[in-house]
N, C-alpha and C positions, 0 to 999 in steps of 0.2 A: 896823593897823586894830584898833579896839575894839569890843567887842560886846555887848550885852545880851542872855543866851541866859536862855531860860524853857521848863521841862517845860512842856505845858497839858494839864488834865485839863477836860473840857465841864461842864456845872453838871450836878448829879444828877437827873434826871428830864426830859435832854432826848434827843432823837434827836441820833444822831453823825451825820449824812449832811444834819442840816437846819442843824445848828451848824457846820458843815466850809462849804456853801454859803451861809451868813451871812459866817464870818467872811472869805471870799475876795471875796462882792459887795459886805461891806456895809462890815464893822470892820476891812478893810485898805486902804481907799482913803481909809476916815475918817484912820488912823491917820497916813498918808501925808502928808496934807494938814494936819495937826495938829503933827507932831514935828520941830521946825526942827533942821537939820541930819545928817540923816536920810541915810545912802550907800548903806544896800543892805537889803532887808527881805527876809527868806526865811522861808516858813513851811514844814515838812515834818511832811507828815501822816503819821501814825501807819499801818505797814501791818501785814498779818499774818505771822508769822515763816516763813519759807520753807521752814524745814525742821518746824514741828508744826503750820502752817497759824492759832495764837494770835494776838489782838491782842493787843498789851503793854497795860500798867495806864495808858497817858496817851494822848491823841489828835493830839497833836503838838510840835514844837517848834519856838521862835522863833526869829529869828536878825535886831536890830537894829545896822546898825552903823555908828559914827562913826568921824572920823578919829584924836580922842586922847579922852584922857580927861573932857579941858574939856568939850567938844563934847557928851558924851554928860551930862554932868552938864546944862549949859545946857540941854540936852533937854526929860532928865526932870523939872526941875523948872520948865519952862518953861507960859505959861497953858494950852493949846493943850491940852499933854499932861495937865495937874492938873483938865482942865475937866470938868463933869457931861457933858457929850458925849458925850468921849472914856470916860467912866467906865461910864457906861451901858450902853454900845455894850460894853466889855469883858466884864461881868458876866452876857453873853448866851453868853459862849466860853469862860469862865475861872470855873472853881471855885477863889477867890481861897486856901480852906481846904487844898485841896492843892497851888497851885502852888510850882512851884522856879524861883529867878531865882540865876543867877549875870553877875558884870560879868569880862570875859578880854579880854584882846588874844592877836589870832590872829596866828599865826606857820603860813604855809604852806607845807612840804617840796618843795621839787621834785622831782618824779620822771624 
């Protein structure tokens, strides 16, 4: 599997708890519905550290995945995904000035 993982940080001057309930009712069903080829969407919110009770510096992290590498290119640079929509909708969740994107294929250990 391949994937497109991204830190996200919320845009500065919004509430985390109303950006957290946007982007699971609003910007992930869009996104869903928008990015052909699309095998697994995992979003993981950001929690506070168990042991000093801190939220880390980001609100969450992405997790899109395709099957090779085509796939995810076709994707991203597919209408769907390049559209005012889809971009919109992003810039309500994502402080595009601090995000981190990285592209990996996952290799899962068996335990």
């Amino acid at each position: 599997m391949f994937k497109y993982v991204s830190i996200i940080c919320r845009p500065p001057g919004t509430d985390r708890q109303e950006v957290i309930d946007y982007w699971f009712n609003v910007h992930a069903p869009l996104v869903k519905r928008v990015l052909p080829g699309l095998r697994k969407y995992i979003i993981n919110v950001a929690q506070p550290s168990p042991v000093t009770g801190e939220l880390p510096p980001y609100d969450g992290i992405v997790e899109l995945y395709f099957d090779d590498m085509e796939s995810m290119r076709k994707a991203l640079t597919s209408p769907g995904w390049l559209s005012d929509e889809r971009k919109a909708s992003s810039v309500k969740v994502i402080d595009y000035k601090r995000i981190q994107g990285y592209y990996v294929e996952e290799h899962e250990i068996p335990l």
